[in-house]
C-alpha positions in Angstrom: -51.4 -1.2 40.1 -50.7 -4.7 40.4 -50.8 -5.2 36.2 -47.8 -1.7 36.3 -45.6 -4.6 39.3 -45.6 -7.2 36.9 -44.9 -5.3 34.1 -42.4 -4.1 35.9 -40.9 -7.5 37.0 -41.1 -8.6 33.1 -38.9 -5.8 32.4 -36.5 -6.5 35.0 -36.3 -9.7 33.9 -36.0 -9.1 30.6 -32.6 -6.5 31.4 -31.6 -9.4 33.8 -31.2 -11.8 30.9 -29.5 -9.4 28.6 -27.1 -8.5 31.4 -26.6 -12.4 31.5 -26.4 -12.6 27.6 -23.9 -9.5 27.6 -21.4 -10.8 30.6 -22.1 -14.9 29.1 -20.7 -13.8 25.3 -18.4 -10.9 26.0 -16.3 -12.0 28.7 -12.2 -12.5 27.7 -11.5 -16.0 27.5 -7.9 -17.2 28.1 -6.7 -19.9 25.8 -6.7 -23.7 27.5 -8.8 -22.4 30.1 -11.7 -24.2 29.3 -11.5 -27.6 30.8 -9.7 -25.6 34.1 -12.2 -23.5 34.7 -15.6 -23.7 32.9 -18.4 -21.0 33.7 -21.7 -22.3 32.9 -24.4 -21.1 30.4 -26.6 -18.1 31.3 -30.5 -19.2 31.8 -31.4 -17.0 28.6 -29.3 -19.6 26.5 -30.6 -22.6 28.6 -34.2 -20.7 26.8 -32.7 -20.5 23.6 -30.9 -24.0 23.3 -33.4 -26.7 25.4 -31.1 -29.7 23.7 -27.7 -30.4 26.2 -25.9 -30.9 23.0 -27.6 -27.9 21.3 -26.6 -26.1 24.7 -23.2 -27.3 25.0 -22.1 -26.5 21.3 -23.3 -22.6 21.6 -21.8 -21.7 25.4 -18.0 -23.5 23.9 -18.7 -21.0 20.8 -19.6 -18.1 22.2 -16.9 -18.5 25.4 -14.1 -20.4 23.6 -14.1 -21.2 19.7 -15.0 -17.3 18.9 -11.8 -16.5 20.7 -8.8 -18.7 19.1 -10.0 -16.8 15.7 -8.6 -13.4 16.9 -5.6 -12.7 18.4 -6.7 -10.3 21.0 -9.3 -11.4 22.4 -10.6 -8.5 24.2 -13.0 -6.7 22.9 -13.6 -9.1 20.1 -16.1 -8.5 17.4 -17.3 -11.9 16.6 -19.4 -11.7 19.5 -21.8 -9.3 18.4 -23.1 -11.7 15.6 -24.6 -13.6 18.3 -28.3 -11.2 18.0 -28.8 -12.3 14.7 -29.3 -15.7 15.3 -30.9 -15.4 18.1 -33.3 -12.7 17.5 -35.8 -14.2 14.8 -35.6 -12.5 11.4 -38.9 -12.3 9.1 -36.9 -11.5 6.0 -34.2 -13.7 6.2 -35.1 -16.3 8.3 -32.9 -19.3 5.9 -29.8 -17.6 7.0 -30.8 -16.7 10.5 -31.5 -20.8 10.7 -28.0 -21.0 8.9 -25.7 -19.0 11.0 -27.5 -20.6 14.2 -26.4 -24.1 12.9 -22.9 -23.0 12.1 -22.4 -21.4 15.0 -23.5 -24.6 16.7 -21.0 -26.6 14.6 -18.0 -24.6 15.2 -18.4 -25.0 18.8 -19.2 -28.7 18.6 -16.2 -29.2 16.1 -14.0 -27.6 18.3 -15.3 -29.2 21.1 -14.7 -32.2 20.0 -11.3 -31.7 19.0 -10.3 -30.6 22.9 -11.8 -33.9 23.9 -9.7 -36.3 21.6 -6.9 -34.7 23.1 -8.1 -34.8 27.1 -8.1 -39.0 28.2 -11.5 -37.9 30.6 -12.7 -36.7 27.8 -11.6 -38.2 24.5 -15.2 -41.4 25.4 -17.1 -37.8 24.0 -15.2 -36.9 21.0 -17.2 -39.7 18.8 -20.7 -38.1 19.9 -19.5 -34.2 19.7 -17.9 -34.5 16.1 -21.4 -36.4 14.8 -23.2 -33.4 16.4 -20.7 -30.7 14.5 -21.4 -32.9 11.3 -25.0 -32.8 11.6 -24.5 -28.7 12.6 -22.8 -28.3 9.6 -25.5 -30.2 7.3 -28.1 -28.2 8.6 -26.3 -24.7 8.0 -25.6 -25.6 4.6 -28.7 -26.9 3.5 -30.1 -23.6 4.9 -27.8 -21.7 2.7 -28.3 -23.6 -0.4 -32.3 -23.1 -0.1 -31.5 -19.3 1.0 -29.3 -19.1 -2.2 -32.0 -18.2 -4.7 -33.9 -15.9 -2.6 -32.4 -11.9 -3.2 -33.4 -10.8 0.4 -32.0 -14.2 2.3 -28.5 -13.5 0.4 -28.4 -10.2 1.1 -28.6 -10.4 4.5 -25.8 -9.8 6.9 -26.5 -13.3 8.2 -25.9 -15.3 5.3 -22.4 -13.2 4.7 -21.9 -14.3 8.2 -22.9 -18.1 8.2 -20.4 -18.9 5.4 -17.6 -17.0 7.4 -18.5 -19.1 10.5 -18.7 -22.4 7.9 -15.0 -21.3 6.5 -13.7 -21.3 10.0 -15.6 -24.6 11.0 -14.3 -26.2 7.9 -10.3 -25.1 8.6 -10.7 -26.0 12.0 -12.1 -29.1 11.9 -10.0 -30.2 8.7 -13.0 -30.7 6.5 -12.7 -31.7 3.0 -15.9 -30.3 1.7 -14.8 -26.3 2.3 -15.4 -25.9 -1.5 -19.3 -25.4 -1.1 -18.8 -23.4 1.7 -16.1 -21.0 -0.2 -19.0 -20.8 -3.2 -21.2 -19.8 -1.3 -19.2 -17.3 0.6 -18.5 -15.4 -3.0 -22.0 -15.4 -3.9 -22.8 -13.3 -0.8 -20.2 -10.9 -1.6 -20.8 -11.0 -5.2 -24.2 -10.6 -4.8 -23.9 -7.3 -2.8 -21.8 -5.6 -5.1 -18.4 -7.3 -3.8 -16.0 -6.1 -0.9 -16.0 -2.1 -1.3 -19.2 -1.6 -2.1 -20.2 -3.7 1.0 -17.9 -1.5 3.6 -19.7 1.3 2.4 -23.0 0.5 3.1 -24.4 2.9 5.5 -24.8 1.4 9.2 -24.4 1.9 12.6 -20.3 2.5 14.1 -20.4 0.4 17.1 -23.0 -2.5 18.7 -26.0 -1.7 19.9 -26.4 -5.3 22.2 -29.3 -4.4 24.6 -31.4 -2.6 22.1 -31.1 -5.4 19.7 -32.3 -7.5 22.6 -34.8 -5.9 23.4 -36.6 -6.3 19.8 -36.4 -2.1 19.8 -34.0 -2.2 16.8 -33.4 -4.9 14.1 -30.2 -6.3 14.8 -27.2 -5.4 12.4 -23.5 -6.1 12.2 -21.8 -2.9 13.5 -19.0 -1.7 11.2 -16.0 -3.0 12.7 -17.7 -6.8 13.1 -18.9 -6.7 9.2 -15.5 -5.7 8.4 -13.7 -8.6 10.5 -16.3 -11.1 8.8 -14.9 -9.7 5.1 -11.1 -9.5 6.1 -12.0 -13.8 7.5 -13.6 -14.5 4.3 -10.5 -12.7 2.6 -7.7 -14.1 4.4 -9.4 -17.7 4.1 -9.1 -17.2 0.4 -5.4 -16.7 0.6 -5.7 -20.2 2.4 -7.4 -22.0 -0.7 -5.0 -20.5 -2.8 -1.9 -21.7 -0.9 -3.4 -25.4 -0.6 -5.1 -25.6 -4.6 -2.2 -23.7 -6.6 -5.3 -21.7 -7.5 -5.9 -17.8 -7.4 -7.0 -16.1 -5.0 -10.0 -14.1 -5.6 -10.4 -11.1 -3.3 -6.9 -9.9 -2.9 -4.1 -9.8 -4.5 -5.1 -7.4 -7.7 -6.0 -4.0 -8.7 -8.8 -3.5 -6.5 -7.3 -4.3 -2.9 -7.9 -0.7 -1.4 -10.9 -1.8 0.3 -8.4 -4.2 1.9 -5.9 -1.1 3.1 -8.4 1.4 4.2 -10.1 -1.6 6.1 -10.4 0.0 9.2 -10.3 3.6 8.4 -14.4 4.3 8.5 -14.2 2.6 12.3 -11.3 4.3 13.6 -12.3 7.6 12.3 -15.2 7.4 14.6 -14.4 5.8 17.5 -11.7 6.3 20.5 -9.1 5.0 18.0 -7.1 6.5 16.0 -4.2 3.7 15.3 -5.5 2.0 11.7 -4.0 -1.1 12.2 -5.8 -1.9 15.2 -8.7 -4.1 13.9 -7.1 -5.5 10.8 -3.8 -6.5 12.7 -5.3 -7.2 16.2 -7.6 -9.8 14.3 -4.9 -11.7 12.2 -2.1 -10.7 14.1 -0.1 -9.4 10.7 0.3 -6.1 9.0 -2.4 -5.6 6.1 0.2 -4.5 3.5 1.9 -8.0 3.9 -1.3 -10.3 3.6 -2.1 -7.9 0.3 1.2 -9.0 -1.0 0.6 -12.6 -0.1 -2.0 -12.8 -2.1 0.1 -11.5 -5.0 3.0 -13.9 -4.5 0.4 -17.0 -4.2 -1.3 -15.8 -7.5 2.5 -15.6 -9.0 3.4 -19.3 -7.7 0.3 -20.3 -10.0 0.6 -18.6 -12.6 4.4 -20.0 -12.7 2.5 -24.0 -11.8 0.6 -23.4 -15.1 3.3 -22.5 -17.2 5.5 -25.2 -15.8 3.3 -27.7 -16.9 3.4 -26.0 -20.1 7.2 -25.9 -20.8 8.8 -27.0 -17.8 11.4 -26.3 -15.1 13.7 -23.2 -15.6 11.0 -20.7 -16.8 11.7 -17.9 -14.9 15.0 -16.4 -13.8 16.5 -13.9 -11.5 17.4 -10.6 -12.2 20.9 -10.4 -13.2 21.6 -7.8 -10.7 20.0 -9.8 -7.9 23.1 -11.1 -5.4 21.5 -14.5 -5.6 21.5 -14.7 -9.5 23.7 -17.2 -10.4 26.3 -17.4 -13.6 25.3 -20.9 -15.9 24.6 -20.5 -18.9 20.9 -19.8 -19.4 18.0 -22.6 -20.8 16.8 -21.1 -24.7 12.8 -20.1 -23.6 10.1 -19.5 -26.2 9.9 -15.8 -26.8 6.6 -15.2 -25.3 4.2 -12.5 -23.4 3.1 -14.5 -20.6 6.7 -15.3 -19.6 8.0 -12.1 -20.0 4.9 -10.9 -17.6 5.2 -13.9 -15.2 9.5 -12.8 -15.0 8.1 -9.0 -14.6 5.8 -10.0 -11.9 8.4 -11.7 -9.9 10.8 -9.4 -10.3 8.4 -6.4 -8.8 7.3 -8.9 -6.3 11.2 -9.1 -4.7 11.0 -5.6 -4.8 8.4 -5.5 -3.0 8.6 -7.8 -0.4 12.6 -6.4 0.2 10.9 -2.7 0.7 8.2 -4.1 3.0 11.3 -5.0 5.4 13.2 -2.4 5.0 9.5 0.1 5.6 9.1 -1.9 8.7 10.7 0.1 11.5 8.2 2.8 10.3 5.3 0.8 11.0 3.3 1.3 14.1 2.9 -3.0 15.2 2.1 -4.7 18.4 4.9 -7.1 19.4 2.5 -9.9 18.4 1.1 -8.0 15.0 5.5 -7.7 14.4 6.3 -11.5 15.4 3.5 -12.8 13.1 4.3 -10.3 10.0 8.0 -11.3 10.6 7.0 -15.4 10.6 5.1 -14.4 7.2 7.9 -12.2 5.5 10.2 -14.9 5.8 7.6 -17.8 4.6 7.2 -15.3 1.7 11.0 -15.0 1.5 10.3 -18.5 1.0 8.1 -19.0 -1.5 9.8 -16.2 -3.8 13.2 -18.2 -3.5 11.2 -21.4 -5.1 9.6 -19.1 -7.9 13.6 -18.9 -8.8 13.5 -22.4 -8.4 16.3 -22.3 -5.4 16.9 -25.9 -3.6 15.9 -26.3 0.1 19.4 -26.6 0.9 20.2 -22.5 -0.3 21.7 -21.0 2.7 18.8 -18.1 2.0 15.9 -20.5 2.4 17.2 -22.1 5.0 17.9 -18.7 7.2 14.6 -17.9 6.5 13.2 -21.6 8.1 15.5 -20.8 11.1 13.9 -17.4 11.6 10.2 -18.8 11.3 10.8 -21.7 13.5 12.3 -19.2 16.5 9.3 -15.8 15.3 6.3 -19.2 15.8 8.2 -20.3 19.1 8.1 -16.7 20.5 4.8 -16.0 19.2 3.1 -19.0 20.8 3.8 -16.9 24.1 0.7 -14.3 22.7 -1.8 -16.0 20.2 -0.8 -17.9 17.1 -3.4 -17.4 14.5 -2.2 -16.9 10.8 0.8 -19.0 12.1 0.1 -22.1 10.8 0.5 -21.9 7.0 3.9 -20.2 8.1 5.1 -23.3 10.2 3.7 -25.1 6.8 6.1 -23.7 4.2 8.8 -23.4 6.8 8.8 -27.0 7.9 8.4 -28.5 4.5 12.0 -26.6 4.0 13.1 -28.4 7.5 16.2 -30.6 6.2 18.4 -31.0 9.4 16.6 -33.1 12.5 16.8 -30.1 15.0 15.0 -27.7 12.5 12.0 -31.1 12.2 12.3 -31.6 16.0 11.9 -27.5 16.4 8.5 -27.8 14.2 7.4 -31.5 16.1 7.4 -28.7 19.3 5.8 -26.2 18.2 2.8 -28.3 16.8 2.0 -29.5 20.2 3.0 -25.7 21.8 0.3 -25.0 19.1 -2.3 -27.4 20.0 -4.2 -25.5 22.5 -5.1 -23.0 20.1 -6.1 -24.7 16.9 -8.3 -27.9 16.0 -7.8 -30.7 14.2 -5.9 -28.8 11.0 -2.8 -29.2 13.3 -2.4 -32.8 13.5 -3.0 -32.8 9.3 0.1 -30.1 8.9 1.9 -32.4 11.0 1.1 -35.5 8.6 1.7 -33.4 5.5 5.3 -32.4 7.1 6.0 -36.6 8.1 5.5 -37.6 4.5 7.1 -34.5 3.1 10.2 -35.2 5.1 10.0 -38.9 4.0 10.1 -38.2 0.7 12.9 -35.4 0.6 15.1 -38.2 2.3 14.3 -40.3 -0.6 15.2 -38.2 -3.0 11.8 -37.5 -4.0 11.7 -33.7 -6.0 10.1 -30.6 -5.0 6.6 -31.5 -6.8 6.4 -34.4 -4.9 7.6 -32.9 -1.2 5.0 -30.1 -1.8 2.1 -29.7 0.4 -0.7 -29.8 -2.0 0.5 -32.9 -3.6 1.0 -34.5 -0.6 -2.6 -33.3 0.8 -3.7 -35.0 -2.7 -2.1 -37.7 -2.6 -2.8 -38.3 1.9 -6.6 -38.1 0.6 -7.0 -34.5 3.4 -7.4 -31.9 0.4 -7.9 -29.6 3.3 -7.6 -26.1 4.5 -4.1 -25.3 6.4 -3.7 -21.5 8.1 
């Protein structure tokens, strides 16, 4: 009798600490309310994490960082990673150590970003960023022994450590993102790629307590496995805007894994609206980030070439109401340049239907403000392709537009903002349009790390330069990011 009570008690126990583990990591958390009104860790974490800092790092992750990497924050699926680091894993148990670590890291880095800007708290920052560096080491050293082992890389929780790392890295502004991006490509690479991933049967929606309980092995439900791909994916866009490089998961023949994203979740759950996860995450319409990517692998294709023969490469369609009437440069007849004026032709085609398709498209306000902020940064970025000066009246409606779509998006949640404010502000030329940016970087600050104050330095010496006369090479965010010694992440 008295061995059935404490059996009984152990149980009881055991559901009271997944009750705590449930209500600690799936609460809502409310931007810059951290430091107003902290909620303490849960006694099954103080179990997990018997270091303060160890402690610390994991509660800000799990109630904060996890949060500013979504736009709605309610029912977000980051959180249900949290079993597979701290449930042990006999077959994987390299990645289980690495996602723990960069878990920790992202917490600590983004604690320690909060504190350098809160006086009470900035004496901390020092000790919290050696922590997230020492996080960081660990999780990668984990990875890098884990590489070589089949059933450590093909485990959800090395896919999910180097998503985690990717964020860590933007967030924190850290230079050495290249590793982390490797190793993020040999996971998918290593399972067959994107597609084949998604279709890898497994279970619709979490499964929290019974994971908890040891009765099942913990696995990424559906909808949090495809979040961690679209991060990876979107994050690849980002090293292809700062390099001049190409992205490597979007932007080709094989992005309908990317559109039908969401449609093996919402089939099967309350849900019916597609865009839901995609857009909810990001805060922009899938077929725009798609077509992103395309325009990005266009800008370097047309860097390559430019080295090659120079400026005036490409021109506009003589139709186009833009296209202007001097006399022509005499190109080399060749392929690649009639492919590269082909592409950008399409491209404009494209990116003018997108706009004219959007009153069709079922969008949040915030999914509409932040697909809106893009368009025009893509407006952008097409208009250089032609080679248009900062001063064109269409480049410069388009930096008006972004600067007031980022001001009234910072009302909701700003992720996937920045690298709009980025190629937006770089095109700033009058002193209200840089003041209007100056704003919105601190408006900004609660919600990013310490990527801000670097877009902020990029944009300083970008303007400095432009004033000087300096060209558009040398005003351009990946030179300047060279050349600043920050060859970071921005988005």
């Amino acid at each position: 009798m008295q061995q059935q009570q404490q059996q009984q008690q152990r149980e009881e126990q055991r559901m009271a600490a997944n009750a705590a583990y449930i209500r600690a990591i799936c609460r809502e958390t409310r931007m810059s309310s951290w430091f107003a009104s902290p909620v303490p860790p849960p006694d099954f974490l103080r179990m997990q994490f018997g270091e303060k800092e160890d402690l610390e790092a994991i509660h800000h992750c799990l109630t904060y960082s996890l949060s500013i990497i979504v736009v709605q924050e309610k029912d977000n699926p980051w959180l249900w990673l949290a079993p597979l680091f701290l449930i042990p894993c006999d077959e994987a148990p390299l990645a289980t150590l690495a996602l723990r670590s960069a878990c920790l890291a992202l917490g600590a880095t983004h604690l320690a970003s909060l504190r350098r800007r809160t006086p009470d708290q900035a004496s901390l920052a020092a000790e919290t960023t050696a922590s997230a560096a020492r996080y960081q080491f660990a999780s990668l050293n984990a990875l890098r022994q884990a590489r070589g082992n089949g059933r450590e890389v093909m485990n959800d929780r090395f896919l999910v450590a180097s998503a985690i790392l990717l964020c860590d890295a933007v967030l924190g502004a850290k230079r050495n993102w290249i590793e982390i991006h490797r190793l993020a490509m040999v996971a998918l690479r290593s399972r067959g790629g994107c597609a084949k991933i998604l279709s890898e049967p497994r279970s619709m929606n979490p499964q929290p307590i019974a994971a908890a309980q040891g009765i099942i092995e913990p696995e990424l439900p559906f909808v949090t496995l495809s979040t961690v791909i679209g991060q990876i994916a979107t994050t690849d866009i980002l090293v292809a805007m700062c390099t001049g490089g190409k992205t490597i998961l979007l932007g080709h023949e094989e992005d309908q894994w990317w559109e039908d994203l969401d449609s093996k979740s919402s089939s099967e759950t309350s849900s019916s609206r597609e865009w839901e996860s995609v857009e909810s995450n990001i805060g922009v319409h899938r077929g725009l980030v798609s077509l992103q990517a395309r325009i990005f692998n266009l800008v370097s294709d047309k860097l390559q070439l430019d080295r090659r023969y120079g400026k005036g490469i490409i021109r506009r369609p003589s139709n186009s109401a833009t296209a202007t009437s001097s006399t022509p440069l005499q190109l080399p007849v060749l392929p690649e340049l009639d492919q590269l004026q082909e592409t950008a032709s399409r491209l404009q085609t494209d990116l003018l239907e997108w706009r004219f398709r959007l009153p069709t498209i079922q969008m949040s306000p915030r999914v509409q403000l932040g697909s809106l902020a893009l368009w025009h940064s893509l407006n952008i970025s097409m208009e250089e392709v032609y080679e248009a000066v900062k001063i064109d009246p269409v480049i410069q409606s388009s930096v008006d537009c972004v600067l007031e779509l980022c001001l009234e998006a910072s009302n909701y949640k700003i992720e996937y903002l920045n690298s709009s404010l980025l190629i937006a502000g770089i095109n700033a030329i009058s002193a209200e349009q840089r003041a209007t940016v100056r704003s919105l970087v601190v408006t900004f600050e609660a919600q990013c790390g310490d990527e801000l104050q670097v877009l902020l330095e990029v944009l300083e010496e970008s303007w400095i330069r432009a004033d000087a006369g300096a060209d558009d090479e040398s005003t351009n965010w990946r030179q300047i990011l060279l050349d600043i010694g920050k060859p970071i992440l921005i988005g």
